[in-house]
C-alpha positions as CSV (number, residue, x, y, z in Angstrom):
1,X,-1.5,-30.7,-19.7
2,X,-1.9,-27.2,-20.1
3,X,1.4,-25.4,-19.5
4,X,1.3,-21.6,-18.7
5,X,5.0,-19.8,-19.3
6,X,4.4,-17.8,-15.9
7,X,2.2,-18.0,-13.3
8,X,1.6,-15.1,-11.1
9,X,-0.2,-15.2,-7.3
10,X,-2.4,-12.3,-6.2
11,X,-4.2,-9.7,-7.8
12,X,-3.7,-6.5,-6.2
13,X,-1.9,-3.5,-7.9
14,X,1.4,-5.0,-7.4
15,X,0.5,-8.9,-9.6
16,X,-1.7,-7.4,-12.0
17,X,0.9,-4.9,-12.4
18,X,3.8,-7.4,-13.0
19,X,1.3,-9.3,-15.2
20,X,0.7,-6.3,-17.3
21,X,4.6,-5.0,-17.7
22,X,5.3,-8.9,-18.5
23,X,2.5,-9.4,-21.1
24,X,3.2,-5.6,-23.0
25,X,6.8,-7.0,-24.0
26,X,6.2,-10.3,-24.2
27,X,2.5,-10.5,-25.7
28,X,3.4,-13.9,-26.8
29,X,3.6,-15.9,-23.4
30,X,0.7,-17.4,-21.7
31,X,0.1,-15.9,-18.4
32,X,-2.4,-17.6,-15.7
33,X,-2.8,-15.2,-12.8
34,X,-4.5,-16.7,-9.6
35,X,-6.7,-14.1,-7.0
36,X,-8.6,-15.4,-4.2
37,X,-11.2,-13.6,-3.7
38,X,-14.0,-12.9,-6.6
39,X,-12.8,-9.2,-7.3
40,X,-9.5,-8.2,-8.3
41,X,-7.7,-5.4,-5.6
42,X,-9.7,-6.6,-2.2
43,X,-7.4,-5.9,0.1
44,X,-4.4,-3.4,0.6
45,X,-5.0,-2.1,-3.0
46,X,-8.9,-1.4,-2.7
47,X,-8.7,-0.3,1.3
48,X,-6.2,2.2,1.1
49,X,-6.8,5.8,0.8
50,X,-6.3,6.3,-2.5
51,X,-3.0,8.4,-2.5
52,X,-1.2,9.3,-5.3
53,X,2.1,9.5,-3.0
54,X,5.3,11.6,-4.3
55,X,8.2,10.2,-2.4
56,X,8.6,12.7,0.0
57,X,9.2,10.6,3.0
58,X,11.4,7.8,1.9
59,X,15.0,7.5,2.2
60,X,16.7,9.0,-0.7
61,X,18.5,6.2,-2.8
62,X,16.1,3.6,-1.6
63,X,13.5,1.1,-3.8
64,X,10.9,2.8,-2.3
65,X,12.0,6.4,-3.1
66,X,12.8,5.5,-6.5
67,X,10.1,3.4,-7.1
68,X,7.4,5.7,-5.8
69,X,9.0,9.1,-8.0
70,X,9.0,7.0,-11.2
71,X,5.7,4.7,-9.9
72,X,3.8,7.6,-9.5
73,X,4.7,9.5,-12.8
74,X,3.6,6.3,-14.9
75,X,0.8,6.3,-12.9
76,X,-0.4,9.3,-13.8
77,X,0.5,9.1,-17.3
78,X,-1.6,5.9,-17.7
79,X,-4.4,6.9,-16.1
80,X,-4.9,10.1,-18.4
81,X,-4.3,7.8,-21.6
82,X,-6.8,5.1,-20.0
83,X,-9.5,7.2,-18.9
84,X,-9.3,5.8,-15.5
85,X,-10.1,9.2,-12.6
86,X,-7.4,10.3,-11.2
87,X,-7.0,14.0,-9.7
88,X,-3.4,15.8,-9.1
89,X,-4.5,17.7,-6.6
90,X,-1.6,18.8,-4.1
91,X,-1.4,18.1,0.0
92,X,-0.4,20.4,2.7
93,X,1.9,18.5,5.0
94,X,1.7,20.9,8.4
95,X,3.5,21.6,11.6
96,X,1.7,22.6,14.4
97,X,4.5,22.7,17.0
98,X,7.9,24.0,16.9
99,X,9.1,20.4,18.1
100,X,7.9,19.1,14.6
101,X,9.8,21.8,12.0
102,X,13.7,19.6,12.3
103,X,11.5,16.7,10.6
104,X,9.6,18.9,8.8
105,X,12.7,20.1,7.3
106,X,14.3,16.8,6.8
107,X,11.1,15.1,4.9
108,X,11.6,18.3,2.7
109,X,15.0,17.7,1.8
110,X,14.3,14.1,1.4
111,X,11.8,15.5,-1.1
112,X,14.9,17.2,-3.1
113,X,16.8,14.9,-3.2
114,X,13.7,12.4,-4.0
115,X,13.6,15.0,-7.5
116,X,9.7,15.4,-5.7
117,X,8.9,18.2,-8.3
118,X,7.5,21.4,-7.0
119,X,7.5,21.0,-3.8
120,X,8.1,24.3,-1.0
121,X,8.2,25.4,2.0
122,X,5.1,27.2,2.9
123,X,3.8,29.4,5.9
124,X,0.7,30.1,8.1
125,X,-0.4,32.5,5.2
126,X,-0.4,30.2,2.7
127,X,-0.9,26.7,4.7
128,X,-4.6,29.5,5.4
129,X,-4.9,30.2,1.5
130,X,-5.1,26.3,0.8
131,X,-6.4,24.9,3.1
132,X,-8.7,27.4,5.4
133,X,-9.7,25.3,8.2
134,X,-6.2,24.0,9.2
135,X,-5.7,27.3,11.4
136,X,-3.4,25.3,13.5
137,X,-0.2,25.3,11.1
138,X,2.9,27.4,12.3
139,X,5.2,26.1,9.1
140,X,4.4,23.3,6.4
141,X,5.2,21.7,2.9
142,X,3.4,22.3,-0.2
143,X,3.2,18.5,-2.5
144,X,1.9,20.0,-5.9
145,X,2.5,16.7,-7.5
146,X,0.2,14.4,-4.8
147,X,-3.1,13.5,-6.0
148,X,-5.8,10.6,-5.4
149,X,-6.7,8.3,-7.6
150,X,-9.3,5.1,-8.2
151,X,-7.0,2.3,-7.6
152,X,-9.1,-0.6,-8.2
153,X,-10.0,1.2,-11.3
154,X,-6.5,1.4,-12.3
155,X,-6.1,-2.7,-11.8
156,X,-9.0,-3.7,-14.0
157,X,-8.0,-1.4,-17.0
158,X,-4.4,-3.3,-16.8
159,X,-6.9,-6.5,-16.5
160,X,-8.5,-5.9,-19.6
161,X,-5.5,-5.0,-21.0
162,X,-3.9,-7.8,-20.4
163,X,-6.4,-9.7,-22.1
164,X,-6.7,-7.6,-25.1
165,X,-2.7,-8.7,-25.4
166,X,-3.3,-12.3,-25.5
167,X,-6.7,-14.0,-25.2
168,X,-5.0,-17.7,-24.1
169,X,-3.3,-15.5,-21.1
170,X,-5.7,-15.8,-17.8
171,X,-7.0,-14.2,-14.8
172,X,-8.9,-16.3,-12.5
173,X,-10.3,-15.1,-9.2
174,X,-11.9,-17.5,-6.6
175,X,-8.5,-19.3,-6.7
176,X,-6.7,-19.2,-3.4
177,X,-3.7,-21.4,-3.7
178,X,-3.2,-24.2,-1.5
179,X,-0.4,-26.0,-2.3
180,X,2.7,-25.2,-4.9
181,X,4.9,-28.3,-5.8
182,X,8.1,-27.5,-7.0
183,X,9.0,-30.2,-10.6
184,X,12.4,-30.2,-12.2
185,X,11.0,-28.2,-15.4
186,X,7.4,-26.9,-14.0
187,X,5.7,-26.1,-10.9
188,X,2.1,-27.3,-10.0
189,X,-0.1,-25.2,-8.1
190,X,-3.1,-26.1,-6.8
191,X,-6.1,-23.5,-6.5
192,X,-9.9,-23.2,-6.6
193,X,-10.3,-26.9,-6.6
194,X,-8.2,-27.0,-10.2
195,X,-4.7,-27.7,-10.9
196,X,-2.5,-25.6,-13.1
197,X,0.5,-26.0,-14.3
198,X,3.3,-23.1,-15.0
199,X,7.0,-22.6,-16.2
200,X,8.0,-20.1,-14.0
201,X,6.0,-18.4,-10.9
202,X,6.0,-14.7,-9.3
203,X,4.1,-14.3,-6.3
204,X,2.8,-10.8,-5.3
205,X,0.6,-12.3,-1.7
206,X,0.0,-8.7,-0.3
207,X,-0.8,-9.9,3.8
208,X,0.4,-13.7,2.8
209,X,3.4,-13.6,0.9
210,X,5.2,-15.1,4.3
211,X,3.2,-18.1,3.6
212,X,3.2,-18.0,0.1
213,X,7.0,-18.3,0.4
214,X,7.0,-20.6,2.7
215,X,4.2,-23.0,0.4
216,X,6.8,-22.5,-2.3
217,X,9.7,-23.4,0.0
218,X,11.0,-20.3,0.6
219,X,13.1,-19.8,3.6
220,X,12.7,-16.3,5.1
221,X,12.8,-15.1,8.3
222,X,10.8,-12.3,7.7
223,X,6.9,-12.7,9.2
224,X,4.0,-10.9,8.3
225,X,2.1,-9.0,10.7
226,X,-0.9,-6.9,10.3
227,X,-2.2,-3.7,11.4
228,X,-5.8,-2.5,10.8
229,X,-6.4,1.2,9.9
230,X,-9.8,2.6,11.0
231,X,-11.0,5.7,9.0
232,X,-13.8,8.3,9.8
233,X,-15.8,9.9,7.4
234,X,-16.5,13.7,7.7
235,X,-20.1,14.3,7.3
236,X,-22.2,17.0,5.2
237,X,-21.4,19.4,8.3
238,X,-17.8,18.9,7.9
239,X,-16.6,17.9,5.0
240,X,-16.5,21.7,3.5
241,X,-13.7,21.8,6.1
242,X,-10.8,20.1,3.9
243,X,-10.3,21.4,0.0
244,X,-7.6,18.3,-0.7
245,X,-5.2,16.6,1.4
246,X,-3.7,17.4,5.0
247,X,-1.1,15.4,6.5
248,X,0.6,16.0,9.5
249,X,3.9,15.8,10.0
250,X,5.0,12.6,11.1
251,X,6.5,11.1,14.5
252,X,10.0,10.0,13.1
253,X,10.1,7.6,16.4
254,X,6.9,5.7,15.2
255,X,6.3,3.2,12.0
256,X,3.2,5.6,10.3
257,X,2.6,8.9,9.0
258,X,-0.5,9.7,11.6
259,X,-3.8,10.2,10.9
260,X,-4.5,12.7,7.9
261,X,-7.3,14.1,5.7
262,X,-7.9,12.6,2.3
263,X,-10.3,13.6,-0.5
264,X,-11.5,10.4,-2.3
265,X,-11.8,10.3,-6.0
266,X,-15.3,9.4,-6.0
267,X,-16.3,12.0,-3.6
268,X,-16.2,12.3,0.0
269,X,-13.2,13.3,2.8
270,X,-11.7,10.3,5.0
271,X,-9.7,10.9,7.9
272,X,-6.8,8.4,9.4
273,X,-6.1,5.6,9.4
274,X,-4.8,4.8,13.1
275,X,-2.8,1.7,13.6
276,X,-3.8,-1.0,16.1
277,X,-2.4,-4.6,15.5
278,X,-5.2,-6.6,14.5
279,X,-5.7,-10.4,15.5
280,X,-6.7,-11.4,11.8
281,X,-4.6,-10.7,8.7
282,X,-7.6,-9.5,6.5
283,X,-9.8,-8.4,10.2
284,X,-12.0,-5.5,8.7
285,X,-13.9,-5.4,12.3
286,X,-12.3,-4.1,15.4
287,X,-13.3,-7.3,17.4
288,X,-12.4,-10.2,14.2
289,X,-10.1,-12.6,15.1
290,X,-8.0,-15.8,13.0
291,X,-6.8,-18.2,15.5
292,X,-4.0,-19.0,13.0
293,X,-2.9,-15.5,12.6
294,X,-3.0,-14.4,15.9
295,X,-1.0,-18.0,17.1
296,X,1.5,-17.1,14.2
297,X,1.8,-13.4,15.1
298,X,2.0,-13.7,18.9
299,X,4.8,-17.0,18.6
300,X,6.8,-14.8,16.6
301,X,9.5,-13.0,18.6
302,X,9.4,-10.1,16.3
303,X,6.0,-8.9,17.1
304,X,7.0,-9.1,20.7
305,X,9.7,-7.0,20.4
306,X,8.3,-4.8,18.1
307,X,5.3,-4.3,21.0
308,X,8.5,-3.6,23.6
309,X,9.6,-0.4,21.3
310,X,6.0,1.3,21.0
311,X,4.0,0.1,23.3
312,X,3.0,3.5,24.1
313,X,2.4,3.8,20.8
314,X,-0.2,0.5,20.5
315,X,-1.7,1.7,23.6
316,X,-2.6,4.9,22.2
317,X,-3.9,3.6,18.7
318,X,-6.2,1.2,20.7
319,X,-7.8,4.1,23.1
320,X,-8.7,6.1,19.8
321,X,-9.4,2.7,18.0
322,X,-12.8,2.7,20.1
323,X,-12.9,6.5,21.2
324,X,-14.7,8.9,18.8
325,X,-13.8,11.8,21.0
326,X,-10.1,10.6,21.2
327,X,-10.0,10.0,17.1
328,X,-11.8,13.7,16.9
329,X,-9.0,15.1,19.0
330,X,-6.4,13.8,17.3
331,X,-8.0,15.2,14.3
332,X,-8.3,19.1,16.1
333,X,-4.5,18.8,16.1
334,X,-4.8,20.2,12.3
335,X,-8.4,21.1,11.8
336,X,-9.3,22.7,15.3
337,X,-13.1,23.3,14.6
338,X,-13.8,19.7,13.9
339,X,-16.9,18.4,16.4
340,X,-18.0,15.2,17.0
341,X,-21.3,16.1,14.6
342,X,-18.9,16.2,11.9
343,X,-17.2,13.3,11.4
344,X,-18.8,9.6,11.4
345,X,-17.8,6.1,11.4
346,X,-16.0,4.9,7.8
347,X,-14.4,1.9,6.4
348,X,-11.0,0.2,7.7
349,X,-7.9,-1.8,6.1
350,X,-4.9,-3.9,7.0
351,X,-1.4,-2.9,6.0
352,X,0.9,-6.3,6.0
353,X,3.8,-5.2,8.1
354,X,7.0,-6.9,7.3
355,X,9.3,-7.7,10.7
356,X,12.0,-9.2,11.1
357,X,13.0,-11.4,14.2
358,X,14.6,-8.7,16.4
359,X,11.7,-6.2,15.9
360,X,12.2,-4.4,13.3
361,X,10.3,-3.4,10.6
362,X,11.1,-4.0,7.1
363,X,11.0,-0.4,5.6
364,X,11.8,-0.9,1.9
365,X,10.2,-3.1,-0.6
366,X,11.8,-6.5,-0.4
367,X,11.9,-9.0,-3.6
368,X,13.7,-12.3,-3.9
369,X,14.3,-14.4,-6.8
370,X,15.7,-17.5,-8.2
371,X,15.5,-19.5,-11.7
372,X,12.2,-20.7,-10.9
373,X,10.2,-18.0,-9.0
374,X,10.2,-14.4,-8.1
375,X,8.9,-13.6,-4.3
376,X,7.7,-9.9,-3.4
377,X,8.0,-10.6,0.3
378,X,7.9,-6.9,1.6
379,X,5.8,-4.2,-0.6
380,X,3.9,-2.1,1.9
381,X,3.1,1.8,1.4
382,X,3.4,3.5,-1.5
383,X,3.3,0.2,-2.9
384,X,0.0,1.5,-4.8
385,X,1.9,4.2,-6.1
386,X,5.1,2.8,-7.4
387,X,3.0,-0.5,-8.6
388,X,3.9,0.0,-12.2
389,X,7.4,0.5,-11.5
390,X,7.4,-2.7,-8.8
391,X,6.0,-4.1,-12.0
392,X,9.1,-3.4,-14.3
393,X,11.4,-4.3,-11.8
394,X,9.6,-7.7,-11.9
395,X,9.7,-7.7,-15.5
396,X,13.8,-7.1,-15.4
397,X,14.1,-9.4,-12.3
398,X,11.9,-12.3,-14.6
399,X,13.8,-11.8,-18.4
400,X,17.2,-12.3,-16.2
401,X,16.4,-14.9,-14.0
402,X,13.5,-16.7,-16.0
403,X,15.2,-15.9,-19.4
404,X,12.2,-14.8,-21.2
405,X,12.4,-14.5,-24.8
């Protein structure tokens, strides 16, 4: 029987991540870690926008405020020692209604308080000198320390690293787990049609760690639920519009920041995501459906109540979710001159949204552990950013709790 010390479940920025802080102090132990799909960072990690976040939004004192500052500062640092592209570009994050400055102002003392370095209030002069186009902005934020960056980049060079650490460790992708049995000194999981065999497990599902918990045995009350994020790209006759990045400022009584403009790393502008609940975890296309997911969404009380307290919210995201003109108006809000010639259909994702059984969504990262088995339940948004330092925490979390040596 071949006996790995840790086994780790999914392969996104968050798993390779834990892999890689585990294997750099520890290059001794044997690590097998298990991804579905044939690539590394399919989902969340390779369909987001590619956002080097800087903790401006999240509630000072918080995992994901801390996480994020220090995540994205690693980040940074390893992708300039690792040749992997990365740009620290800045955003503008603009008001462009008087009703928006009291959370303008309170994001940007979050940011303080965050230790977001650099970051200032700016005005219509300056919101102009950065970004031309947005002639809409009465007041804004300047984020010198936001960039973008190429996140599946970033998760194969801590791959190969991992690798290069110990040759017996492994990363096997095509191997979705089916089962997990629980043994007195050893767990078995089954996966890919082959069965392995580990010490200890962490599992880092992304859009299935409900069910990965669950497999496991797990009990959580926590579900699941997922939301699908439609871009557009802007075309050759727009995309001169947008230097960097332009967020708006966001609608404290709503779960996402809004639709913004995003230079990506390999060239090109995106702009959104919206937000429409989506009737298949991993549903790339507006009209995919899961039986499965949408039966274990809609039995969930939680997803009805969350519905209850925005559905004018959902209702909204699904108009522009098959409206080009109502996507490019919600887009004039910060770049007025935007026409319909200049922006074009793009890519989509699905953000795993963590609720709970009253309605309420899960808003900081969420790991459980025991002697056996680490669980990141909950690790949404900047999750990307803060991945390394998701990844120490693991680390800490598994030398207490697993006793590594």
């Amino acid at each position: 029987m071949e006996l790995y010390d840790i086994i780790i479940v999914g392969g996104g920025m968050v798993g390779v991540s834990a892999a890689y802080k585990i294997q750099t102090r520890y290059p001794h132990l044997r690590i097998l870690l298990l991804e579905k799909e044939e690539r590394l960072s399919m989902h969340q990690t390779g369909r987001n926008s590619g956002v080097i976040h800087s903790g401006l939004y999240y509630k000072p004192g918080s995992y994901k405020a801390k996480n994020c500052v220090s995540g994205r500062r690693e980040l940074v640092a390893f992708c300039k020692t690792h040749k992997v592209a990365y740009d620290v570009c800045g955003k503008v994050v603009v008001a462009t209604h008087k009703s928006e400055l009291p959370f303008l102002n309170k994001i940007f003392q979050n940011g303080l308080a965050n230790d977001t370095e650099g970051i200032q209030k700016i005005g219509v002069k300056e919101i102009r000198d950065i970004e031309p186009f947005c002639t809409s902005g009465i007041e804004g934020i300047w984020v010198p320390c936001t960039g973008i960056v190429d996140f599946p980049g970033v998760v194969h060079k801590m791959a190969e690293l991992i690798s290069q650490l110990n040759p017996t460790s492994k990363i096997l992708t095509g191997h979705e787990v089916k089962e997990v049995i629980r043994g007195e000194n050893y767990s078995t999981v089954k996966a890919g049609g082959e069965t392995f065999f580990g010490k200890k497990m962490i599992f880092c599902g992304g859009l299935f760690s409900d069910r990965l918990a669950h497999k496991d045995g797990l009990k959580t009350e926590t579900q699941i639920v997922g939301f699908r994020g439609d871009y557009y790209d802007l075309t050759e006759s727009g995309i001169h519009k947008v230097k960097n990045l332009i967020y708006p400022v966001p609608n404290p009584a709503f779960p996402f920041l809004g639709v913004h403009f995003t230079r990506m790393i390999h060239g090109g502008v995106e702009c959104g995501p919206n937000a429409v609940f989506t009737f298949k975890r991993e549903g790339y296309g507006k009209t995919d459906i899961s039986l499965r997911d949408t039966w274990d969404a809609l039995t969930f009380r939680g997803t009805w109540k969350f519905f209850h307290k925005h559905w004018r919210f959902g209702v909204d995201e699904y108009r522009r979710a098959f409206s080009k003109k109502l996507f490019l108006t919600r887009l004039q809000k910060l770049i007025p001159s935007l026409t319909m010639e200049d922006i074009t259909e793009g890519r989509c994702g699905v953000r795993a949204m963590a609720l709970s059984p009253q309605g309420n969504m899960i808003e900081d990262f969420e790991i459980e552990w025991s002697e056996h088995a680490i669980h990141v339940l909950n690790a949404p948004s900047p999750a990307a950013t803060a991945g390394l330092a998701i990844g120490e925490e693991i680390r800490i979390m598994a030398e207490k709790y697993f006793n590594l040596k």
